[in-house]
N, C-alpha and C positions, 0 to 999 in steps of 0.2 A: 504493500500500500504506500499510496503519499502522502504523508501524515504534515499538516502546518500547524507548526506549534505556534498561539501566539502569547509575546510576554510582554507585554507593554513596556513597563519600568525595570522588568529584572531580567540584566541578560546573562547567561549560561559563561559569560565570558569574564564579568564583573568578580572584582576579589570581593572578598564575603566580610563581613563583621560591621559594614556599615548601614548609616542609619535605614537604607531603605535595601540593603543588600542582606539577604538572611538564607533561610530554610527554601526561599520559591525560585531564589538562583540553581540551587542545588538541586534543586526537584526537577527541575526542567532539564537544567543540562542530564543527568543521572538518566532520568525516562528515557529521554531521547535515545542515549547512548544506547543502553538496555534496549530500546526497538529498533535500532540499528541491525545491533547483535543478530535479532530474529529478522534479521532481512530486511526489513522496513527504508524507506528515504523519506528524513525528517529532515524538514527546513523550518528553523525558530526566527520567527518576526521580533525583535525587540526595539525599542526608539533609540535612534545614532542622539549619543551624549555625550560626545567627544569628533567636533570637526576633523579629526583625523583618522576617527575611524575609517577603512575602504565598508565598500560598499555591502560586499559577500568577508564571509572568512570560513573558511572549513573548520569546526572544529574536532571534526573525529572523521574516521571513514563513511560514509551515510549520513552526517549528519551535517547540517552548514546554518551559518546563523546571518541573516541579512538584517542587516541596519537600517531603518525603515529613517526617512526625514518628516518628522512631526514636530516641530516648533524646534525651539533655539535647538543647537548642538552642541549644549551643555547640562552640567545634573540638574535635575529641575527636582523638587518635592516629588513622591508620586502624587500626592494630595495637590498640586497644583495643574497635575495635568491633562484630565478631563478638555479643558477648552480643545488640546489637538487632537481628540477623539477621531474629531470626522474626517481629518486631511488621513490621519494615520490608518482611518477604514479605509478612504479609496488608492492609498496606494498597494492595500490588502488585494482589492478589486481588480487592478490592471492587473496586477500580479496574478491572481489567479484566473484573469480570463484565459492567459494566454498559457498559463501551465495548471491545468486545473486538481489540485489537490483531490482525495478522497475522502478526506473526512478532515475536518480544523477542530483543535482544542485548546478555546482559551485559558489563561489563566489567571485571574483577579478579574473583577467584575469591569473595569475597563476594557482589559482585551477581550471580556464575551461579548460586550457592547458593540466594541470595534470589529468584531469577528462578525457577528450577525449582521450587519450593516453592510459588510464586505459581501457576505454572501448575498446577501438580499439585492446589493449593485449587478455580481456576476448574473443570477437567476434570471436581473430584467434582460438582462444584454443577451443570454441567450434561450432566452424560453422555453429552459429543462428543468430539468429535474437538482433540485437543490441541497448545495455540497450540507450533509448533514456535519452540524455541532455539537461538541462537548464541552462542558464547563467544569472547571475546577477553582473553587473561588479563591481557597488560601485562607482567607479571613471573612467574618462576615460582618458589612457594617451595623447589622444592628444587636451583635454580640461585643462590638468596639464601642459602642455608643451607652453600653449597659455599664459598662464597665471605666467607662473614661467621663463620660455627660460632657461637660462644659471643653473638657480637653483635646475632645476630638477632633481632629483637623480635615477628616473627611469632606468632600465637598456637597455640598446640598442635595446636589441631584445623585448622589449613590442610594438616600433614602428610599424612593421609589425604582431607578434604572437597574440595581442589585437584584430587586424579584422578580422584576420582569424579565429581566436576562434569568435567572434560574428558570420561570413558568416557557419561557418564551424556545431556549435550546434544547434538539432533541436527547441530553442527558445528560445528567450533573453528577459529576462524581466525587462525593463526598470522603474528605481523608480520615473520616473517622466517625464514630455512631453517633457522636453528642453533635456531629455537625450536622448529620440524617435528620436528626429531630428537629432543629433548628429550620431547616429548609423546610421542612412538613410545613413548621407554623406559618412561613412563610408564602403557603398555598403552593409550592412545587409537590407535586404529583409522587406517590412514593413508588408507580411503577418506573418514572421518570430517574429516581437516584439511584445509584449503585455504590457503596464503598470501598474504596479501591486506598488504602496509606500511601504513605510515602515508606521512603526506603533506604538502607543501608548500602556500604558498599563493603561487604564482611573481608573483603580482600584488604583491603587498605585499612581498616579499622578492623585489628582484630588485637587476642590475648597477649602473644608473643611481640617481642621485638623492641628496638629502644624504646629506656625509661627516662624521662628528665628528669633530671637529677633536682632533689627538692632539699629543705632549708629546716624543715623542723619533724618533729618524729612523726606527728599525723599532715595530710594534706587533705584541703577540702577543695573542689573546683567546679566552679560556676562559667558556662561560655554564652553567650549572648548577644546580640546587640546591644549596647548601652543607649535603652530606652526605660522610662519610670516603672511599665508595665512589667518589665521584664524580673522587678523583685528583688535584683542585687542588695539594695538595701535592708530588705528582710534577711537575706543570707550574711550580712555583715554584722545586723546586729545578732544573730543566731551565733554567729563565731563571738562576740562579743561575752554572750553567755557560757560558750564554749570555756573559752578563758579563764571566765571567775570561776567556774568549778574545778579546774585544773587541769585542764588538757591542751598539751602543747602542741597547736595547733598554727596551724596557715590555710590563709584564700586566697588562692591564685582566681583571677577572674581574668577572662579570656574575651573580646570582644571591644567595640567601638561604637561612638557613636555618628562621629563624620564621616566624611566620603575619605573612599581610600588615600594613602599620601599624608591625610591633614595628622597635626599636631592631637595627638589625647587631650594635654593640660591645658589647652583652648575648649574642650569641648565642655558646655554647661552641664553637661550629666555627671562628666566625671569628676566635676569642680564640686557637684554635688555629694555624691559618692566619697568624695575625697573628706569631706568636711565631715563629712558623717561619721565616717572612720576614726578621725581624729579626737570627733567632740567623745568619741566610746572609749577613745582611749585605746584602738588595735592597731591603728595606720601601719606601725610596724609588722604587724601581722597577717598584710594586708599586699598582695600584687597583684596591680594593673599590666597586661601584657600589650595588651589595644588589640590590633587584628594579626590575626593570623592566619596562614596557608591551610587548607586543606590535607596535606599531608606534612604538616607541623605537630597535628594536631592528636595524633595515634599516641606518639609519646608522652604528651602532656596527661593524657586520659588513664595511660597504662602509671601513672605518676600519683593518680588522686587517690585516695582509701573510700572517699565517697562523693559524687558527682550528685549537686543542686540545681535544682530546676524548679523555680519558685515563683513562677509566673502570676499575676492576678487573673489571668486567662492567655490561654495558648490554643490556637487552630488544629496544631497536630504537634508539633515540638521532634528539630532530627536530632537536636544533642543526646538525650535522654538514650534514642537507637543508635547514637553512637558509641557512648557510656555502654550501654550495652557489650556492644558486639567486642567492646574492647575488655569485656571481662567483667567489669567497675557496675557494685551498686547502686542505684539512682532513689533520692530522695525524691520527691516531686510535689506539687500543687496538686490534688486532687480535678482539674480541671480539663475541659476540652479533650485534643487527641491525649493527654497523658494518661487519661483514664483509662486506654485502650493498650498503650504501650506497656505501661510500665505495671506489674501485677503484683497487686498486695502481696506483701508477705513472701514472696517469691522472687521478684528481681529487685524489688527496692521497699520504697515506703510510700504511700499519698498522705499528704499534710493538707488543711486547709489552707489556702492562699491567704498573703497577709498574712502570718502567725509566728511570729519569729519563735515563739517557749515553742510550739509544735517542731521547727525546721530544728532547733536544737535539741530536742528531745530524741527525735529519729534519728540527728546524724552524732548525735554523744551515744543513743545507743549502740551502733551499727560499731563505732570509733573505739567503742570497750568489747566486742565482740567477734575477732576475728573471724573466727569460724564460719559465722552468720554470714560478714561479708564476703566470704570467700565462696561460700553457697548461693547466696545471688548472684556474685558475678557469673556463674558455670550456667545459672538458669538463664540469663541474661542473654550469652552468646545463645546458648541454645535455642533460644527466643526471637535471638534477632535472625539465625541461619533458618529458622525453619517457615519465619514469617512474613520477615519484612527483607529481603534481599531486592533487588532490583531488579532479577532477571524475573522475582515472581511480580512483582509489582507490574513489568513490562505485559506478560504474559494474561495477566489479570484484565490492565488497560487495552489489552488486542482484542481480547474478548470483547470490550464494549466496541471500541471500534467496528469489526466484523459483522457484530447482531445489526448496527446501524446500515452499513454500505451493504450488505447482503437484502436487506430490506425494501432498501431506497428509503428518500423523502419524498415525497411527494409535494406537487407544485403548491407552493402558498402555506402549507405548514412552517413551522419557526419564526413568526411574525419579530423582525426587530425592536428591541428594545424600544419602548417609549421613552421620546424627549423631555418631559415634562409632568409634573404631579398628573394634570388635570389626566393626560391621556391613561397614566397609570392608572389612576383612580376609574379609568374604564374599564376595565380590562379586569379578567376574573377575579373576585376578593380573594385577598390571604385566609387561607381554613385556620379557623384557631386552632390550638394545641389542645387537642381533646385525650391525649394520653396520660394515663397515669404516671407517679412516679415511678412506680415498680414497671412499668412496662416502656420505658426507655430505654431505646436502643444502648447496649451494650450495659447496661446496668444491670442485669439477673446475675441474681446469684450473690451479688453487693450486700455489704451491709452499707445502712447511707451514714455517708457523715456527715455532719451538719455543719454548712458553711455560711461562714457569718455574715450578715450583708456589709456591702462595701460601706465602710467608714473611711476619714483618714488618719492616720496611723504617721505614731510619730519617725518609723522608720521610712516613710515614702513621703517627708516636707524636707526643706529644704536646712539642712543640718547646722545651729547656728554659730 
Protein backbone atom coordinates (compact mmCIF):
# COMPACT_ATOMS: atom_id res chain seq x y z
CA UNK A 1 0.00 0.00 0.00
CA UNK A 2 0.73 3.92 -0.09
CA UNK A 3 0.24 4.88 3.15
CA UNK A 4 0.43 9.22 3.69
CA UNK A 5 1.28 9.89 6.88
CA UNK A 6 0.22 13.22 7.85
CA UNK A 7 2.02 15.23 10.87
CA UNK A 8 1.50 18.69 10.91
CA UNK A 9 3.97 20.01 13.61
CA UNK A 10 5.85 16.80 14.44
CA UNK A 11 8.24 15.65 12.14
CA UNK A 12 9.94 12.18 12.36
CA UNK A 13 13.12 14.03 11.67
CA UNK A 14 12.89 16.60 14.78
CA UNK A 15 15.21 15.95 17.81
CA UNK A 16 12.98 15.19 20.77
CA UNK A 17 12.77 16.75 24.23
CA UNK A 18 11.37 19.94 23.01
CA UNK A 19 8.49 21.99 23.87
CA UNK A 20 6.39 20.66 21.00
CA UNK A 21 8.72 17.64 20.15
CA UNK A 22 7.66 14.41 22.28
CA UNK A 23 6.08 11.00 22.06
CA UNK A 24 4.11 11.88 18.32
CA UNK A 25 7.78 12.59 16.60
CA UNK A 26 8.59 9.14 17.78
CA UNK A 27 5.22 7.40 16.97
CA UNK A 28 5.21 8.51 13.49
CA UNK A 29 8.71 8.01 12.42
CA UNK A 30 8.69 4.35 14.41
CA UNK A 31 5.09 3.22 12.58
CA UNK A 32 6.37 4.23 9.42
CA UNK A 33 9.50 2.55 9.72
CA UNK A 34 7.78 -0.75 11.03
CA UNK A 35 5.20 -0.52 7.77
CA UNK A 36 8.17 -0.12 5.77
CA UNK A 37 9.46 -3.27 7.14
CA UNK A 38 6.13 -5.12 5.95
CA UNK A 39 6.56 -3.70 2.51
CA UNK A 40 4.45 -0.66 2.69
CA UNK A 41 5.67 3.05 0.99
CA UNK A 42 5.17 5.64 3.56
CA UNK A 43 5.50 9.29 2.78
CA UNK A 44 5.09 11.73 6.14
CA UNK A 45 3.72 15.21 5.24
CA UNK A 46 5.09 17.50 8.02
CA UNK A 47 5.27 21.65 7.85
CA UNK A 48 9.01 22.96 6.51
CA UNK A 49 10.23 24.89 9.99
CA UNK A 50 13.51 25.52 8.81
CA UNK A 51 14.18 27.60 5.22
CA UNK A 52 16.78 25.00 4.70
CA UNK A 53 15.12 22.31 4.83
CA UNK A 54 15.09 20.48 0.87
CA UNK A 55 12.00 19.75 -0.17
CA UNK A 56 11.91 15.54 0.16
CA UNK A 57 14.52 13.65 2.45
CA UNK A 58 14.41 9.94 2.77
CA UNK A 59 14.52 8.87 5.95
CA UNK A 60 14.79 5.08 5.90
CA UNK A 61 14.21 2.66 2.85
CA UNK A 62 10.20 3.06 2.20
CA UNK A 63 9.84 5.78 3.96
CA UNK A 64 10.57 9.69 2.94
CA UNK A 65 9.40 12.71 4.73
CA UNK A 66 8.23 15.82 2.47
CA UNK A 67 8.38 19.32 3.94
CA UNK A 68 5.14 20.69 3.03
CA UNK A 69 5.20 25.13 2.82
CA UNK A 70 2.51 26.24 5.29
CA UNK A 71 3.31 29.74 6.79
CA UNK A 72 6.61 31.04 7.96
CA UNK A 73 9.77 28.53 7.67
CA UNK A 74 10.39 28.75 11.01
CA UNK A 75 9.16 26.89 14.72
CA UNK A 76 5.99 28.22 15.08
CA UNK A 77 3.71 27.13 18.56
CA UNK A 78 1.77 24.07 17.25
CA UNK A 79 -1.13 26.02 19.01
CA UNK A 80 -0.54 28.91 16.60
CA UNK A 81 -0.98 27.04 13.61
CA UNK A 82 -4.38 26.36 12.61
CA UNK A 83 -4.58 29.77 10.45
CA UNK A 84 -2.13 27.48 7.80
CA UNK A 85 -4.45 24.62 7.88
CA UNK A 86 -5.94 25.31 4.55
CA UNK A 87 -2.66 26.25 2.37
CA UNK A 88 -1.15 23.09 4.07
CA UNK A 89 -4.45 20.86 2.96
CA UNK A 90 -4.01 21.98 -0.63
CA UNK A 91 -0.69 21.35 -1.10
CA UNK A 92 -1.94 17.65 0.48
CA UNK A 93 -4.38 17.94 -2.70
CA UNK A 94 -1.96 18.49 -5.69
CA UNK A 95 0.18 16.10 -4.15
CA UNK A 96 -2.09 13.45 -4.06
CA UNK A 97 -3.87 14.16 -7.36
CA UNK A 98 -1.11 13.36 -9.00
CA UNK A 99 0.31 10.24 -6.88
CA UNK A 100 -2.71 9.13 -5.27
CA UNK A 101 -2.15 7.40 -1.83
CA UNK A 102 -4.30 4.53 -0.60
CA UNK A 103 -5.39 5.30 2.51
CA UNK A 104 -3.83 8.87 4.75
CA UNK A 105 -3.58 8.99 8.41
CA UNK A 106 -3.42 11.88 10.36
CA UNK A 107 -2.09 12.68 13.33
CA UNK A 108 -3.29 15.44 15.82
CA UNK A 109 -6.43 16.96 15.18
CA UNK A 110 -4.99 19.56 12.76
CA UNK A 111 -3.57 17.08 10.36
CA UNK A 112 -7.04 15.08 10.37
CA UNK A 113 -8.42 18.50 9.55
CA UNK A 114 -5.96 19.12 6.84
CA UNK A 115 -6.11 15.55 5.73
CA UNK A 116 -9.94 15.45 5.18
CA UNK A 117 -9.98 18.68 3.29
CA UNK A 118 -7.11 17.24 1.18
CA UNK A 119 -9.19 14.43 0.40
CA UNK A 120 -12.31 16.09 -0.18
CA UNK A 121 -10.17 18.63 -2.81
CA UNK A 122 -8.68 15.29 -4.60
CA UNK A 123 -12.51 13.46 -4.70
CA UNK A 124 -13.96 16.89 -6.44
CA UNK A 125 -11.04 16.83 -9.01
CA UNK A 126 -11.71 13.40 -9.88
CA UNK A 127 -15.14 12.05 -9.29
CA UNK A 128 -14.12 8.79 -7.59
CA UNK A 129 -14.03 7.05 -5.15
CA UNK A 130 -12.51 8.80 -1.89
CA UNK A 131 -8.96 8.01 -0.47
CA UNK A 132 -10.20 6.77 2.85
CA UNK A 133 -8.97 8.39 6.57
CA UNK A 134 -7.52 7.53 9.75
CA UNK A 135 -7.05 9.51 12.79
CA UNK A 136 -4.96 9.27 15.57
CA UNK A 137 -5.33 12.34 17.78
CA UNK A 138 -2.25 12.02 20.23
CA UNK A 139 -4.11 14.21 22.76
CA UNK A 140 -7.60 15.34 23.19
CA UNK A 141 -8.54 18.92 23.58
CA UNK A 142 -11.11 18.42 25.73
CA UNK A 143 -9.02 16.14 28.06
CA UNK A 144 -6.34 19.40 28.00
CA UNK A 145 -8.90 21.79 28.61
CA UNK A 146 -10.14 19.59 31.91
CA UNK A 147 -7.08 19.51 33.17
CA UNK A 148 -5.26 22.91 32.22
CA UNK A 149 -8.86 25.43 32.09
CA UNK A 150 -7.40 28.91 31.87
CA UNK A 151 -3.84 27.50 30.60
CA UNK A 152 -4.64 26.06 27.76
CA UNK A 153 -3.34 27.43 24.63
CA UNK A 154 -5.20 25.48 22.29
CA UNK A 155 -6.96 27.47 19.62
CA UNK A 156 -10.68 28.16 19.73
CA UNK A 157 -11.78 26.36 16.97
CA UNK A 158 -10.08 22.75 18.08
CA UNK A 159 -13.33 22.87 20.50
CA UNK A 160 -15.76 21.81 17.91
CA UNK A 161 -13.19 20.92 14.44
CA UNK A 162 -11.49 17.84 17.01
CA UNK A 163 -15.08 15.98 16.94
CA UNK A 164 -16.00 16.57 13.99
CA UNK A 165 -12.63 15.21 12.50
CA UNK A 166 -13.08 12.16 14.85
CA UNK A 167 -17.31 11.65 13.77
CA UNK A 168 -16.34 12.84 10.22
CA UNK A 169 -12.90 10.05 9.23
CA UNK A 170 -13.51 6.60 8.30
CA UNK A 171 -11.47 5.54 11.66
CA UNK A 172 -9.90 6.76 14.73
CA UNK A 173 -7.43 4.87 16.21
CA UNK A 174 -7.29 5.27 19.77
CA UNK A 175 -3.76 4.77 21.79
CA UNK A 176 -5.38 3.55 24.57
CA UNK A 177 -8.99 2.49 26.26
CA UNK A 178 -9.31 5.61 28.44
CA UNK A 179 -8.94 7.40 25.06
CA UNK A 180 -11.91 4.89 23.49
CA UNK A 181 -14.10 6.26 26.02
CA UNK A 182 -13.27 9.76 25.64
CA UNK A 183 -14.13 9.63 21.97
CA UNK A 184 -17.52 7.78 22.66
CA UNK A 185 -18.48 10.89 24.62
CA UNK A 186 -17.54 12.78 22.11
CA UNK A 187 -20.22 11.12 19.65
CA UNK A 188 -17.49 9.13 17.46
CA UNK A 189 -19.03 5.80 16.70
CA UNK A 190 -17.58 2.84 18.63
CA UNK A 191 -17.68 0.75 15.48
CA UNK A 192 -15.64 3.64 14.16
CA UNK A 193 -12.57 3.23 16.93
CA UNK A 194 -10.02 0.76 17.11
CA UNK A 195 -7.13 0.71 19.72
CA UNK A 196 -4.06 0.35 18.35
CA UNK A 197 -0.69 1.84 21.29
CA UNK A 198 2.13 3.08 20.50
CA UNK A 199 5.33 1.27 20.67
CA UNK A 200 8.71 0.34 21.61
CA UNK A 201 11.79 -0.25 19.83
CA UNK A 202 12.87 -3.45 22.27
CA UNK A 203 16.18 -3.55 20.14
CA UNK A 204 17.50 -0.35 21.12
CA UNK A 205 15.85 -0.02 24.58
CA UNK A 206 16.59 -3.14 26.04
CA UNK A 207 18.05 -4.90 29.77
CA UNK A 208 21.67 -5.29 28.65
CA UNK A 209 24.22 -2.96 27.61
CA UNK A 210 25.90 0.60 28.94
CA UNK A 211 25.02 1.82 32.24
CA UNK A 212 25.65 5.76 33.15
CA UNK A 213 27.51 5.84 35.55
CA UNK A 214 25.54 7.76 38.45
CA UNK A 215 26.48 9.95 41.80
CA UNK A 216 24.75 8.40 44.70
CA UNK A 217 23.71 4.84 45.91
CA UNK A 218 19.93 5.12 44.75
CA UNK A 219 18.89 6.99 41.28
CA UNK A 220 15.53 8.12 40.58
CA UNK A 221 14.73 9.29 36.79
CA UNK A 222 12.16 11.26 35.37
CA UNK A 223 12.33 12.08 31.19
CA UNK A 224 10.00 14.44 29.79
CA UNK A 225 9.28 17.43 28.04
CA UNK A 226 9.70 20.24 30.44
CA UNK A 227 6.14 21.32 30.56
CA UNK A 228 3.91 22.04 34.01
CA UNK A 229 1.69 19.20 33.19
CA UNK A 230 4.24 16.80 32.85
CA UNK A 231 4.60 16.67 37.14
CA UNK A 232 8.49 17.09 37.45
CA UNK A 233 7.61 19.11 40.22
CA UNK A 234 5.73 16.60 42.14
CA UNK A 235 8.62 14.10 41.60
CA UNK A 236 11.09 16.60 43.07
CA UNK A 237 9.34 17.32 45.98
CA UNK A 238 8.64 13.28 46.38
CA UNK A 239 12.67 13.02 46.22
CA UNK A 240 12.53 15.86 48.77
CA UNK A 241 10.70 13.48 51.08
CA UNK A 242 12.89 10.90 49.92
CA UNK A 243 15.65 12.69 51.65
CA UNK A 244 14.33 13.45 55.12
CA UNK A 245 13.70 10.00 55.64
CA UNK A 246 17.20 8.89 54.77
CA UNK A 247 17.79 7.79 51.54
CA UNK A 248 20.59 8.62 49.56
CA UNK A 249 19.11 9.60 46.66
CA UNK A 250 19.21 11.53 43.15
CA UNK A 251 16.98 12.83 40.06
CA UNK A 252 18.39 12.99 37.11
CA UNK A 253 15.42 14.48 34.86
CA UNK A 254 15.98 14.06 31.35
CA UNK A 255 14.02 16.59 28.97
CA UNK A 256 13.56 20.38 27.77
CA UNK A 257 11.44 22.74 27.30
CA UNK A 258 12.79 25.00 24.11
CA UNK A 259 13.40 24.03 20.61
CA UNK A 260 16.36 22.02 20.00
CA UNK A 261 19.87 24.02 20.39
CA UNK A 262 18.27 26.62 22.92
CA UNK A 263 19.95 27.24 26.26
CA UNK A 264 17.93 25.14 29.45
CA UNK A 265 18.76 28.00 32.07
CA UNK A 266 16.76 30.44 29.65
CA UNK A 267 13.97 28.38 29.67
CA UNK A 268 10.92 29.58 32.22
CA UNK A 269 10.13 25.92 33.30
CA UNK A 270 13.26 25.10 34.29
CA UNK A 271 13.93 28.43 36.19
CA UNK A 272 10.93 27.12 37.72
CA UNK A 273 11.84 23.70 38.43
CA UNK A 274 15.16 25.04 39.50
CA UNK A 275 13.61 27.36 42.21
CA UNK A 276 11.79 24.61 43.56
CA UNK A 277 14.43 22.40 44.14
CA UNK A 278 16.37 24.95 45.86
CA UNK A 279 13.51 26.41 48.14
CA UNK A 280 13.20 22.19 49.23
CA UNK A 281 16.55 22.21 49.85
CA UNK A 282 17.61 19.15 47.04
CA UNK A 283 19.05 21.40 44.18
CA UNK A 284 22.14 19.21 44.82
CA UNK A 285 20.28 16.21 44.50
CA UNK A 286 18.84 17.27 41.75
CA UNK A 287 20.03 16.83 37.54
CA UNK A 288 18.97 18.62 34.68
CA UNK A 289 20.22 16.83 31.50
CA UNK A 290 17.87 19.00 28.84
CA UNK A 291 17.59 16.97 25.71
CA UNK A 292 18.61 14.08 24.75
CA UNK A 293 19.23 11.58 21.79
CA UNK A 294 17.26 8.62 21.39
CA UNK A 295 19.96 6.31 21.72
CA UNK A 296 21.54 8.20 24.69
CA UNK A 297 18.87 7.38 26.32
CA UNK A 298 19.10 3.08 26.93
CA UNK A 299 21.87 3.92 29.23
CA UNK A 300 20.58 6.45 31.38
CA UNK A 301 17.25 4.16 31.89
CA UNK A 302 19.55 0.91 32.58
CA UNK A 303 21.20 3.62 35.35
CA UNK A 304 17.80 4.45 37.36
CA UNK A 305 16.57 1.96 40.21
CA UNK A 306 13.12 3.43 39.58
CA UNK A 307 11.73 5.42 36.49
CA UNK A 308 8.61 8.54 37.37
CA UNK A 309 6.05 9.23 35.24
CA UNK A 310 3.80 11.75 37.19
CA UNK A 311 1.88 13.25 34.72
CA UNK A 312 -1.58 15.33 35.70
CA UNK A 313 -2.67 13.49 32.46
CA UNK A 314 -0.98 11.70 29.74
CA UNK A 315 -2.52 10.41 26.09
CA UNK A 316 -0.51 7.31 26.11
CA UNK A 317 3.12 8.20 27.62
CA UNK A 318 6.54 6.19 25.58
CA UNK A 319 8.92 6.63 28.55
CA UNK A 320 7.01 4.43 30.95
CA UNK A 321 7.40 1.57 27.48
CA UNK A 322 10.75 2.56 27.50
CA UNK A 323 11.48 2.14 31.25
CA UNK A 324 10.01 -0.87 30.51
CA UNK A 325 11.78 -2.62 27.99
CA UNK A 326 14.99 -1.41 29.60
CA UNK A 327 14.20 -3.68 32.44
CA UNK A 328 13.52 -0.53 35.12
CA UNK A 329 10.31 -0.37 37.24
CA UNK A 330 7.96 2.49 36.50
CA UNK A 331 6.01 4.58 39.15
CA UNK A 332 3.36 6.20 37.20
CA UNK A 333 0.18 8.64 37.42
CA UNK A 334 -2.72 6.47 37.41
CA UNK A 335 -3.91 8.31 34.31
CA UNK A 336 -4.66 8.11 30.53
CA UNK A 337 -2.48 5.59 28.35
CA UNK A 338 -0.42 4.73 31.61
CA UNK A 339 -3.30 2.90 32.89
CA UNK A 340 -2.81 0.52 30.19
CA UNK A 341 0.82 0.29 30.02
CA UNK A 342 2.03 0.18 33.10
CA UNK A 343 0.37 -2.90 35.52
CA UNK A 344 -0.39 -2.67 39.07
CA UNK A 345 1.70 -4.58 41.02
CA UNK A 346 3.54 -6.15 38.22
CA UNK A 347 5.63 -3.78 36.23
CA UNK A 348 5.53 -0.65 38.53
CA UNK A 349 3.17 1.24 40.72
CA UNK A 350 -0.11 3.81 39.80
CA UNK A 351 -0.06 6.90 42.17
CA UNK A 352 -2.66 9.56 41.96
CA UNK A 353 -1.54 12.57 39.87
CA UNK A 354 -0.59 15.53 41.90
CA UNK A 355 0.49 13.48 45.02
CA UNK A 356 3.83 13.83 45.91
CA UNK A 357 3.44 11.45 49.80
CA UNK A 358 1.85 8.83 47.14
CA UNK A 359 5.15 9.23 44.30
CA UNK A 360 7.34 8.97 47.45
CA UNK A 361 5.77 6.35 49.04
CA UNK A 362 5.87 3.99 45.86
CA UNK A 363 9.28 4.85 44.91
CA UNK A 364 10.81 4.71 48.82
CA UNK A 365 9.17 1.58 48.71
CA UNK A 366 10.29 -0.16 45.44
CA UNK A 367 14.07 1.90 46.79
CA UNK A 368 14.08 -0.46 50.16
CA UNK A 369 13.15 -3.42 48.17
CA UNK A 370 15.36 -4.91 45.73
CA UNK A 371 13.80 -7.88 44.84
CA UNK A 372 10.54 -6.38 44.08
CA UNK A 373 12.29 -4.03 41.73
CA UNK A 374 14.15 -6.49 40.12
CA UNK A 375 10.75 -8.54 39.41
CA UNK A 376 9.15 -5.65 37.73
CA UNK A 377 11.66 -4.93 35.76
CA UNK A 378 11.68 -8.93 34.03
CA UNK A 379 7.69 -8.40 33.84
CA UNK A 380 8.24 -5.05 32.28
CA UNK A 381 10.51 -6.36 29.36
CA UNK A 382 8.35 -9.13 29.04
CA UNK A 383 5.50 -6.72 28.73
CA UNK A 384 6.81 -4.45 26.43
CA UNK A 385 8.31 -7.61 23.93
CA UNK A 386 5.11 -9.24 23.90
CA UNK A 387 2.84 -6.05 23.47
CA UNK A 388 3.85 -3.05 22.41
CA UNK A 389 6.98 -3.63 19.90
CA UNK A 390 6.54 -1.94 16.67
CA UNK A 391 6.41 -4.56 14.25
CA UNK A 392 3.02 -5.43 16.22
CA UNK A 393 1.88 -2.05 16.54
CA UNK A 394 2.64 -1.83 12.53
CA UNK A 395 0.80 -5.20 11.90
CA UNK A 396 -2.16 -4.19 14.12
CA UNK A 397 -2.32 -0.51 12.10
CA UNK A 398 -2.31 -2.66 8.51
CA UNK A 399 -5.08 -4.35 9.71
CA UNK A 400 -7.11 -1.18 9.98
CA UNK A 401 -5.64 0.09 6.85
CA UNK A 402 -6.69 -3.17 4.69
CA UNK A 403 -10.46 -3.48 6.31
CA UNK A 404 -10.75 0.27 4.91
CA UNK A 405 -9.08 0.13 1.14
CA UNK A 406 -10.57 -3.54 0.73
CA UNK A 407 -13.93 -1.95 1.30
CA UNK A 408 -13.72 1.25 -0.55
CA UNK A 409 -15.33 4.74 0.54
CA UNK A 410 -17.64 5.54 -1.12
CA UNK A 411 -18.48 8.92 -2.81
CA UNK A 412 -19.55 11.68 -0.22
CA UNK A 413 -18.95 9.69 2.86
CA UNK A 414 -16.10 11.47 5.39
CA UNK A 415 -17.70 14.90 5.07
CA UNK A 416 -14.68 17.55 6.03
CA UNK A 417 -14.40 18.81 9.16
CA UNK A 418 -16.49 21.89 9.80
CA UNK A 419 -15.04 25.41 9.89
CA UNK A 420 -16.94 26.91 12.50
CA UNK A 421 -19.05 26.25 15.92
CA UNK A 422 -22.30 27.03 14.04
CA UNK A 423 -21.69 24.30 11.31
CA UNK A 424 -20.54 21.94 14.12
CA UNK A 425 -23.22 22.40 16.14
CA UNK A 426 -25.09 20.83 12.85
CA UNK A 427 -23.82 18.14 12.56
CA UNK A 428 -24.79 14.88 14.72
CA UNK A 429 -24.78 15.78 18.61
CA UNK A 430 -22.00 14.36 20.85
CA UNK A 431 -23.61 10.95 22.61
CA UNK A 432 -23.17 11.42 26.28
CA UNK A 433 -21.08 9.16 28.20
CA UNK A 434 -23.68 6.65 29.35
CA UNK A 435 -21.02 4.09 30.70
CA UNK A 436 -20.54 3.02 33.92
CA UNK A 437 -17.49 3.31 35.84
CA UNK A 438 -16.91 -0.32 36.03
CA UNK A 439 -17.54 -0.69 32.41
CA UNK A 440 -14.71 1.43 31.06
CA UNK A 441 -12.70 0.48 28.79
CA UNK A 442 -9.63 -1.07 30.02
CA UNK A 443 -10.62 -0.67 33.73
CA UNK A 444 -12.16 -4.42 34.62
CA UNK A 445 -10.70 -6.14 36.93
CA UNK A 446 -9.33 -2.55 38.70
CA UNK A 447 -9.73 -1.66 41.88
CA UNK A 448 -10.58 2.36 41.55
CA UNK A 449 -8.60 4.63 43.02
CA UNK A 450 -9.61 7.73 43.96
CA UNK A 451 -8.40 10.60 42.30
CA UNK A 452 -8.44 13.98 43.71
CA UNK A 453 -9.95 16.66 41.78
CA UNK A 454 -7.51 19.04 40.25
CA UNK A 455 -6.53 21.72 42.80
CA UNK A 456 -3.38 23.75 42.88
CA UNK A 457 -0.78 22.40 44.76
CA UNK A 458 2.06 23.90 46.03
CA UNK A 459 4.58 21.76 44.13
CA UNK A 460 3.16 22.87 40.55
CA UNK A 461 3.35 27.21 41.57
CA UNK A 462 5.95 28.89 40.89
CA UNK A 463 8.65 28.12 43.69
CA UNK A 464 9.43 31.23 45.78
Amino acid sequence: MKIAMVSEHASPLAVLGGVDAGGQNVHVAELSGALADRGHQVTVYTRRDDADQPVRVLLRPGVEVVHVDAGPARHVPKDDLFPYMGTFASVLAAEWFVDRPDVVHGHFWMSGHAALEAVKQVQARTGGIRIPVVQTFHALGVVKRRHQGTADTSPAEREWIEPAVGRSVDQVVATCSDEAFELKALGVPLHAISVVPCGVDTELFRPDGPVEERGRPFRVLTASRLVRRKGVGTTIAALAKLLDEGREAELVVVGGAGTAGSDLADDPEYQRLDALARSLGVREHVTFRGQLGQHDMPAVYRSADVVVCAPWYEPFGIVPLEAMACGRPVVASSVGGLIDTVVEDATGLHVPPRDEDAVAAAVGGLLDDAERREAYGRAGRERAETRYTWHKVAADSERVYERLVAGGVAAGSGAPAPTSAAAATGSAPAEPATLTPGSRPGRAGRTARPTPAARPHPTERTAR
